[in-house]
Each structure stands twice: as C-alpha cells, then as structure tokens.
MMTF fields as JSON, N, C-alpha, C and O atoms, coordinates in Angstrom:
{
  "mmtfVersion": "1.0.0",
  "mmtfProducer": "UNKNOWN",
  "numBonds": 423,
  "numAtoms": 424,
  "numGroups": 106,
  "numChains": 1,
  "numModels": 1,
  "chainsPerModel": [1],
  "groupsPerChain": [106],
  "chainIdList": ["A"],
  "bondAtomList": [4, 2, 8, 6, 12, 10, 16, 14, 20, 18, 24, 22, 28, 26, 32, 30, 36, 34, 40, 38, 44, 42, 48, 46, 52, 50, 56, 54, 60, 58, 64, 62, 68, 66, 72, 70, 76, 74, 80, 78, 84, 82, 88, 86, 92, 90, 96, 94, 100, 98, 104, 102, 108, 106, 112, 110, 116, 114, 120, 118, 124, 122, 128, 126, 132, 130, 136, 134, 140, 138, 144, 142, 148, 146, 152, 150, 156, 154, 160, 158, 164, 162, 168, 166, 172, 170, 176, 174, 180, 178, 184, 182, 188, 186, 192, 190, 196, 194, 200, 198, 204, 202, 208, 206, 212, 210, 216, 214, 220, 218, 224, 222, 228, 226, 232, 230, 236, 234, 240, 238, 244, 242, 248, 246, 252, 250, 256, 254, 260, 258, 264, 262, 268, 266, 272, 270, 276, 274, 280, 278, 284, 282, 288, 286, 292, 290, 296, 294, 300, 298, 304, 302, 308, 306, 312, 310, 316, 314, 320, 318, 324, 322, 328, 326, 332, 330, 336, 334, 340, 338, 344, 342, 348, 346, 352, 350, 356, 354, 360, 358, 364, 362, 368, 366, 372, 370, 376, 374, 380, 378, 384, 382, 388, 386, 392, 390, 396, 394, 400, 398, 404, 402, 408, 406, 412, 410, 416, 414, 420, 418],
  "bondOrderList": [1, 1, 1, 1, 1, 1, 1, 1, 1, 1, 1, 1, 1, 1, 1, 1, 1, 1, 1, 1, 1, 1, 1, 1, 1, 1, 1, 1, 1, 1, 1, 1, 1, 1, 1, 1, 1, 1, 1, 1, 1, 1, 1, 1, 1, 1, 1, 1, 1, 1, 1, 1, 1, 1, 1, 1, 1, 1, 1, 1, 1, 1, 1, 1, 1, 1, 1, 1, 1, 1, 1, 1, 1, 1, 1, 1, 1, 1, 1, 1, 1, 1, 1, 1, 1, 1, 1, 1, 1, 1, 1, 1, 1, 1, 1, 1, 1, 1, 1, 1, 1, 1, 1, 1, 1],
  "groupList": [{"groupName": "UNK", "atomNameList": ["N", "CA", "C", "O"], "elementList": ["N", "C", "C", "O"], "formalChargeList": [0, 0, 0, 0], "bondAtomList": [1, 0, 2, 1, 3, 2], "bondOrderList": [1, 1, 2], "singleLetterCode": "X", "chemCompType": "L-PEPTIDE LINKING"}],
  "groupTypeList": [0, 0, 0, 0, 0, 0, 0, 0, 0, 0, 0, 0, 0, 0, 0, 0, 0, 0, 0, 0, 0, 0, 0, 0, 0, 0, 0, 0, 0, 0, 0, 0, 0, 0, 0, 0, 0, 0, 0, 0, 0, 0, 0, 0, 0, 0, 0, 0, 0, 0, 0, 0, 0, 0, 0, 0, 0, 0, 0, 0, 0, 0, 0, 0, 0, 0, 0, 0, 0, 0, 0, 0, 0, 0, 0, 0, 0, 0, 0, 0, 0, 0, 0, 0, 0, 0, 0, 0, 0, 0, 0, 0, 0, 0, 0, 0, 0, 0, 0, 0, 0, 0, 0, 0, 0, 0],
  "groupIdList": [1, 2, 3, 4, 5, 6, 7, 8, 9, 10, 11, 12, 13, 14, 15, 16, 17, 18, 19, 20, 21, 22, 23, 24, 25, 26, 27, 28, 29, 30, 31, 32, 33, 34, 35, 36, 37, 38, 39, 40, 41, 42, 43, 44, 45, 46, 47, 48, 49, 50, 51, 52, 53, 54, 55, 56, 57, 58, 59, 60, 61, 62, 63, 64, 65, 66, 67, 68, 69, 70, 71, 72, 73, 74, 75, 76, 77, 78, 79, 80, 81, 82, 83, 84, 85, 86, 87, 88, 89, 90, 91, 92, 93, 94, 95, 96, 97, 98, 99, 100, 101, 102, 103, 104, 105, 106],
  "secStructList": [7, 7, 7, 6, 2, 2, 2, 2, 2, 2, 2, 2, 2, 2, 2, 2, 2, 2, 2, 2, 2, 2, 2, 2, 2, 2, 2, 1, 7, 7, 7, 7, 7, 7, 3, 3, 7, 7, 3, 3, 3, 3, 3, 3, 3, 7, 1, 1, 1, 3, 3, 3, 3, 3, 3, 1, 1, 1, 1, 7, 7, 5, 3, 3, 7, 1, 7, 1, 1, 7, 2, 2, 2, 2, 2, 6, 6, 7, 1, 7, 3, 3, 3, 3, 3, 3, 3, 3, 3, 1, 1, 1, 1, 7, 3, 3, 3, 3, 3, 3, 3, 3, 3, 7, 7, 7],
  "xCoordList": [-8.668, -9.612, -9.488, -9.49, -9.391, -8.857, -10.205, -11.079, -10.239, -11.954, -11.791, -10.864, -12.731, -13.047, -13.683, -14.324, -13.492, -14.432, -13.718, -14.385, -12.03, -11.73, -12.396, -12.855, -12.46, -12.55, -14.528, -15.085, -15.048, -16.388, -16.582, -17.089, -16.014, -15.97, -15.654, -16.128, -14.701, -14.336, -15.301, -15.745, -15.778, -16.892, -17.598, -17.428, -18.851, -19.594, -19.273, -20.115, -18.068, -18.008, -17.57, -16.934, -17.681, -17.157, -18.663, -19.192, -19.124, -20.663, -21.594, -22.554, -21.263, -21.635, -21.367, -22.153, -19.826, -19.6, -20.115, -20.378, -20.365, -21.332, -22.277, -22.407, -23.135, -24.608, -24.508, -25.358, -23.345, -23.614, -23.256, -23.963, -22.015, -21.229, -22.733, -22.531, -23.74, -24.541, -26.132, -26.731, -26.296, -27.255, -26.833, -27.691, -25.584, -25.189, -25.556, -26.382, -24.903, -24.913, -26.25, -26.452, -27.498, -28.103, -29.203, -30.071, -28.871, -29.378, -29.289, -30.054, -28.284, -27.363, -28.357, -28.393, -28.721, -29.616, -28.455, -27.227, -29.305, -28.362, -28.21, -28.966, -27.255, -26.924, -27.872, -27.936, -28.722, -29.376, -29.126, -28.831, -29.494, -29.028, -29.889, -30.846, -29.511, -30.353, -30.682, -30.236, -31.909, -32.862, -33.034, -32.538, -33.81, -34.231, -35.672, -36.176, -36.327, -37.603, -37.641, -36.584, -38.641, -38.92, -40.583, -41.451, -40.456, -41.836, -41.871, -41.08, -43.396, -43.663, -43.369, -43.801, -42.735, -42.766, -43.804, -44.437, -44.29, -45.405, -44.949, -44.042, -45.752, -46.485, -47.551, -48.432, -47.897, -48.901, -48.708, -47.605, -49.887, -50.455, -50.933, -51.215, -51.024, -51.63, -50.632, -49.517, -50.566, -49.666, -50.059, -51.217, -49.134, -47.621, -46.585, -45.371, -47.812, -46.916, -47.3, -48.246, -46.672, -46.266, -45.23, -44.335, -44.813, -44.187, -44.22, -45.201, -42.754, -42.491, -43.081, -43.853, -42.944, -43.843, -43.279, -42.895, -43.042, -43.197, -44.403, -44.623, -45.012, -45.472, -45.434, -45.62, -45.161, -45.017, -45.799, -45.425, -47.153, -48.604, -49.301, -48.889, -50.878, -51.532, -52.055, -52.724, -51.647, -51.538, -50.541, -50.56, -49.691, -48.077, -47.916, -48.295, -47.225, -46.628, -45.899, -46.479, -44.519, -43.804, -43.391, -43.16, -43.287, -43.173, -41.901, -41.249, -40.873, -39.897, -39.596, -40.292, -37.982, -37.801, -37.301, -36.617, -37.711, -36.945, -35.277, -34.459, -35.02, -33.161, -33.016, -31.952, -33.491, -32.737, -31.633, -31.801, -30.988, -29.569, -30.242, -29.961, -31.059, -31.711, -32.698, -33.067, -33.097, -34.431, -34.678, -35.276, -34.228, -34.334, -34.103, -34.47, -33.583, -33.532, -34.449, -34.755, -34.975, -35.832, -37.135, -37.646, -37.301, -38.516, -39.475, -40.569, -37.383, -37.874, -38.197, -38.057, -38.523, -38.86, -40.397, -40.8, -41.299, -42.219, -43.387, -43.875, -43.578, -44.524, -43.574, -43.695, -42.32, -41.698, -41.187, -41.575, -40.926, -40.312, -38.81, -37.932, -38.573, -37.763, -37.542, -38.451, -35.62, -35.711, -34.445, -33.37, -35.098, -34.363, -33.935, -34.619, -32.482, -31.952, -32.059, -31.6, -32.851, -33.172, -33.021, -32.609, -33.327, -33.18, -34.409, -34.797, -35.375, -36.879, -36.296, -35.299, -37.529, -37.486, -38.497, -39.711, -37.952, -39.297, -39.886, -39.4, -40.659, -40.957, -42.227, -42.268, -43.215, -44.045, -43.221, -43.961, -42.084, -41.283, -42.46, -42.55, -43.065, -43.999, -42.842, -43.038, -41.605, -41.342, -40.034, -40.153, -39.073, -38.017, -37.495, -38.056, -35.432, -34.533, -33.683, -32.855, -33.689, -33.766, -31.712, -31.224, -30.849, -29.595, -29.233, -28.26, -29.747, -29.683, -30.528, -31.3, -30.998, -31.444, -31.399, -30.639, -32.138, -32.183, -33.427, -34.315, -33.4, -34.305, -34.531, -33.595, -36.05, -36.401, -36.518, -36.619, -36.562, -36.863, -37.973, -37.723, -39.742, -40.838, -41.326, -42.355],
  "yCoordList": [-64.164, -63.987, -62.551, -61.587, -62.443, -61.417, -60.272, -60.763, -58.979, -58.152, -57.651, -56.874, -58.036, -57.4, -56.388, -56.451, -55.039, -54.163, -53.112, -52.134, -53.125, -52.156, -52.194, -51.232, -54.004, -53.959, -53.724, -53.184, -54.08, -53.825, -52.019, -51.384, -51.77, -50.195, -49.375, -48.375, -50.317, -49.761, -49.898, -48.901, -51.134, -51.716, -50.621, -49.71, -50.708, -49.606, -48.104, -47.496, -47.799, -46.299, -46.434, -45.481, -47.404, -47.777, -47.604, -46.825, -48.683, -48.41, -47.549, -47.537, -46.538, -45.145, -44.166, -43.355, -44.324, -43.393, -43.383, -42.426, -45.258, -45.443, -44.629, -43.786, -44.955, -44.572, -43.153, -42.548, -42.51, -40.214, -40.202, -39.488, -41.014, -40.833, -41.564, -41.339, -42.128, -42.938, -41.746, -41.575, -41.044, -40.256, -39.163, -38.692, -38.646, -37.385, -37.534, -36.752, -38.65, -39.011, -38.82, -38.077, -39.483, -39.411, -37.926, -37.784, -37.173, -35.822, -34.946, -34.019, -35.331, -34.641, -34.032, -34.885, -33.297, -32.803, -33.416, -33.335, -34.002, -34.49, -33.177, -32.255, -33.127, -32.144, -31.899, -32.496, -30.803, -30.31, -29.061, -27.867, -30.31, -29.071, -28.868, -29.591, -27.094, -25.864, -25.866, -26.254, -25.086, -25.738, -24.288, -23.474, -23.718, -23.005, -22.425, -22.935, -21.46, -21.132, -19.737, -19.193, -19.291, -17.843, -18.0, -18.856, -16.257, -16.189, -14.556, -13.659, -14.677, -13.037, -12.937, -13.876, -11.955, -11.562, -11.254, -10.527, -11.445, -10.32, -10.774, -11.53, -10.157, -9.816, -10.588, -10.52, -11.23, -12.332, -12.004, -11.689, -12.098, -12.021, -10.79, -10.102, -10.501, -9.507, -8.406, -8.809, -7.307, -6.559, -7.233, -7.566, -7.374, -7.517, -8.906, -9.075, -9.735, -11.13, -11.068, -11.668, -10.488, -10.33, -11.182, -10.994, -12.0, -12.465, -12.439, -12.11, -12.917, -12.545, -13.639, -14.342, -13.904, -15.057, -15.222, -14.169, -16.312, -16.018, -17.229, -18.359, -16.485, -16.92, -17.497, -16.69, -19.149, -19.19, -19.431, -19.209, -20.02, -19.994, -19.685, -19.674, -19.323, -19.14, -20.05, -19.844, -21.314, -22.868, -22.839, -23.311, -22.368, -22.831, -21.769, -20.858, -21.31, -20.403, -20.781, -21.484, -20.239, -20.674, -19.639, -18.501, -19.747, -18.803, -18.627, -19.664, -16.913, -17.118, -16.993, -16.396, -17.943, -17.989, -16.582, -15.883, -16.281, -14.687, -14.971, -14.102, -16.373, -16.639, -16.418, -15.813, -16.578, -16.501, -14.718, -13.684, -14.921, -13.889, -12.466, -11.398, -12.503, -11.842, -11.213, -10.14, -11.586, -11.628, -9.822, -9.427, -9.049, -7.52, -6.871, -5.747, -7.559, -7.048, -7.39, -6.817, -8.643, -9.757, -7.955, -7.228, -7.745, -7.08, -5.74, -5.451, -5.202, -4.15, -4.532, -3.678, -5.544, -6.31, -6.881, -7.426, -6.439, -6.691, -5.951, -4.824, -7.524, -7.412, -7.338, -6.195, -7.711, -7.811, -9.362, -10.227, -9.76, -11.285, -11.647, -10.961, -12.838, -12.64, -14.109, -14.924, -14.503, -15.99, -16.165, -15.572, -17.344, -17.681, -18.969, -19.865, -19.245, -20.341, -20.217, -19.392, -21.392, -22.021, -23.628, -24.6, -23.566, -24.916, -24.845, -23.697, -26.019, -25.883, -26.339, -26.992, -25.603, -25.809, -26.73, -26.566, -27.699, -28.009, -29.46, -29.651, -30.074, -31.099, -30.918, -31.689, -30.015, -29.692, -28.909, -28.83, -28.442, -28.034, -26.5, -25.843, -26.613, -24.958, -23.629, -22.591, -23.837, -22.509, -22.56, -23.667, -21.876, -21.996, -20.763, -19.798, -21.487, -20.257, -20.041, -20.893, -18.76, -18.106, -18.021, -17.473, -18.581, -18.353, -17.147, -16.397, -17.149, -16.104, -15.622, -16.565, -14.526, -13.899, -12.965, -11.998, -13.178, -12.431, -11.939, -12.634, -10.482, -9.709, -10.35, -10.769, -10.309, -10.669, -9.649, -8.702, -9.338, -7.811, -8.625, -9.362, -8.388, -8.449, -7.581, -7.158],
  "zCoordList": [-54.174, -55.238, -55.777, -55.012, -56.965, -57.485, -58.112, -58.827, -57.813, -58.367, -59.449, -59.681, -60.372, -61.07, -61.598, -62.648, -60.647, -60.538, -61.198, -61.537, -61.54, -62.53, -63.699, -64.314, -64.157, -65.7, -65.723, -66.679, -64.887, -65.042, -65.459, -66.383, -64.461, -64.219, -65.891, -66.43, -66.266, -67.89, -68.769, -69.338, -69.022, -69.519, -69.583, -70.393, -68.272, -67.968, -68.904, -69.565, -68.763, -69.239, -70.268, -70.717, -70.922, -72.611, -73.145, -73.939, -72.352, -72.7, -72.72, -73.49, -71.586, -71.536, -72.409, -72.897, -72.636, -74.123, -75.261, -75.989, -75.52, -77.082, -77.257, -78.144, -76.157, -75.879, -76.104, -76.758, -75.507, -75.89, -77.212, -77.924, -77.942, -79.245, -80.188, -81.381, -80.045, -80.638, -81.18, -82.242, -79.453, -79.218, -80.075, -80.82, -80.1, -80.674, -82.163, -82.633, -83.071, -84.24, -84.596, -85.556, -83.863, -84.302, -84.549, -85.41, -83.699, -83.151, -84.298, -84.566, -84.943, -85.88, -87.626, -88.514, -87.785, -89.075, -90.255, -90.236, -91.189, -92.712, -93.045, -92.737, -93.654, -94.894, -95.953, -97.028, -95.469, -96.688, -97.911, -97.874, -99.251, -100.131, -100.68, -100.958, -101.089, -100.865, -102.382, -103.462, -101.729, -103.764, -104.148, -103.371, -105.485, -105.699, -106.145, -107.145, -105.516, -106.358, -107.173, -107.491, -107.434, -107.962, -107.617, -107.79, -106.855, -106.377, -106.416, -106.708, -105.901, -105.458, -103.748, -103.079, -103.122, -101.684, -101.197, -101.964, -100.308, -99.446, -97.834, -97.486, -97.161, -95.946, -95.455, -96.312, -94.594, -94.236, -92.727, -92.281, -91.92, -90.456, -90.503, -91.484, -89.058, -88.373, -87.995, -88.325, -87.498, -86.391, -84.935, -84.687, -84.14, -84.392, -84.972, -85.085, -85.244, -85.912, -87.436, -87.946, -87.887, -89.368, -89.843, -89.018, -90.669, -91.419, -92.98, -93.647, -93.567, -94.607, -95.388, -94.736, -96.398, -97.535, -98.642, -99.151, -99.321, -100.88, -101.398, -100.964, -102.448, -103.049, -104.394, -105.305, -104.83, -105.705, -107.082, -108.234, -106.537, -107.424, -106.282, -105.123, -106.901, -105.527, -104.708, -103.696, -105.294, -104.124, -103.374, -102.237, -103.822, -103.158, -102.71, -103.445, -101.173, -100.718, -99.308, -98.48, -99.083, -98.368, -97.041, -97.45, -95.951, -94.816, -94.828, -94.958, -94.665, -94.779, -93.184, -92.362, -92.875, -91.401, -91.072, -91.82, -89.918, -89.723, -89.431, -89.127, -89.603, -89.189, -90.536, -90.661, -91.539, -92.709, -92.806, -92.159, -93.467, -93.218, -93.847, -93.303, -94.909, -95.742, -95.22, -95.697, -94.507, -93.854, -94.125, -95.126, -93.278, -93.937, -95.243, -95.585, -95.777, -97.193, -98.106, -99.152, -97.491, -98.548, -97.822, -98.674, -96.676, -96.349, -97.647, -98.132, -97.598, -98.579, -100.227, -101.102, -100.443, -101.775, -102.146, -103.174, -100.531, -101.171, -102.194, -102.278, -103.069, -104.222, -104.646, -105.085, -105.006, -105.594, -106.795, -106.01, -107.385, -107.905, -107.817, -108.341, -107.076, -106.818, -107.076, -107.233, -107.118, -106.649, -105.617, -105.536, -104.788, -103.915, -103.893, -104.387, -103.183, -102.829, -101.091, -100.301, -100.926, -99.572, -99.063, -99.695, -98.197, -97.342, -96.77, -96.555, -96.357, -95.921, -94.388, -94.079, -93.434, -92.161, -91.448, -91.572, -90.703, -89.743, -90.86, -91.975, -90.433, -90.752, -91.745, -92.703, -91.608, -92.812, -94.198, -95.179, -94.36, -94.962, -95.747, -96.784, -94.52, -95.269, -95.178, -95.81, -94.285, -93.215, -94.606, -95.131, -95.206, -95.942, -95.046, -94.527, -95.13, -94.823, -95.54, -95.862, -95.99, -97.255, -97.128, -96.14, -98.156, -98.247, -99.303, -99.232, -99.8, -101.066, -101.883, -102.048, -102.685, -103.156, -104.427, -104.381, -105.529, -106.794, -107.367, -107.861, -107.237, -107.66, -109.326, -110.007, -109.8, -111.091, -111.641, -110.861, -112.943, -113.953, -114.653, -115.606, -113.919, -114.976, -114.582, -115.11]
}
C-alpha cells in the first residue's frame, strides 16, 4: 500500500503559501493619488505636543503628519498661504502627508 503523505505534505504547503501570498495582498495600501489644497499654516496643541496644521476655511482644517518630508520647512511658514500636494492619512483622513509645497503671494 503505497503513502500518501508526500503529496498531502505538498498540498498542505501549497495551501499554506496561498494563505501568506493572499494575507500579504491584502495588507497591501491602494495606490493613493495625491490631491491638492491651498491653506493657511499654523501651530495647534500645547508644549510639548505641538503640531503643524493647515487650515483651509475655518471648518476645514487638516493635521500635518510629522513623516511628511517637508515637515521642517512647512514649520518656518507659519501664517503663512500656502498650497500643498498630499496624500490623507489614517482612516478619518483628518491627518494629511504633505509631498510638496508652494508658498502663495497674498
């Protein structure tokens, strides 16, 4: 009687591979493309959790991520107008990370 415990054995780790190649796929963030606004900068919190902001009416205002690349340069701009190309963070899409940046002349 002949075992079949190689081909089970394959099976098994065929099936095992789907399941990581399946999990990964799905783990995976879509491709988001990066939008644009124009706002004012500021400053929002307390010392020592300060964060950066823009504001784009005084309903709307967006938290900037401190990963964004800009992040120090965007600092020395506040009260400033500015516009940015971003990607929103996080599932309330309040937090934006900032890809680029253009000072406004008003």
């Amino acid at each position: 009687m002949k075992s079949n415990f190689p081909l089970l054995s394959l099976i098994h780790i065929s099936l095992y591979l789907l399941f990581i190649l399946v999990s990964v796929e799905c783990s995976i963030k879509p491709h988001q493309v990066p939008k644009t606004m124009q706002g004012r900068i500021f400053v929002t919190g307390n010392e020592p959790f300060t964060q950066l902001a823009i504001e784009v009416s005084p309903q709307e205002v967006y938290l900037i991520s401190k990963d964004s690349p800009d992040y120090r340069a965007l600092w020395k701009l506040q009260g400033k107008m500015v516009k940015l190309t971003y990607t929103p963070v996080g599932k309330t899409q309040s937090q934006i990370l900032v890809k680029s940046y253009q000072l406004l002349k008003k």
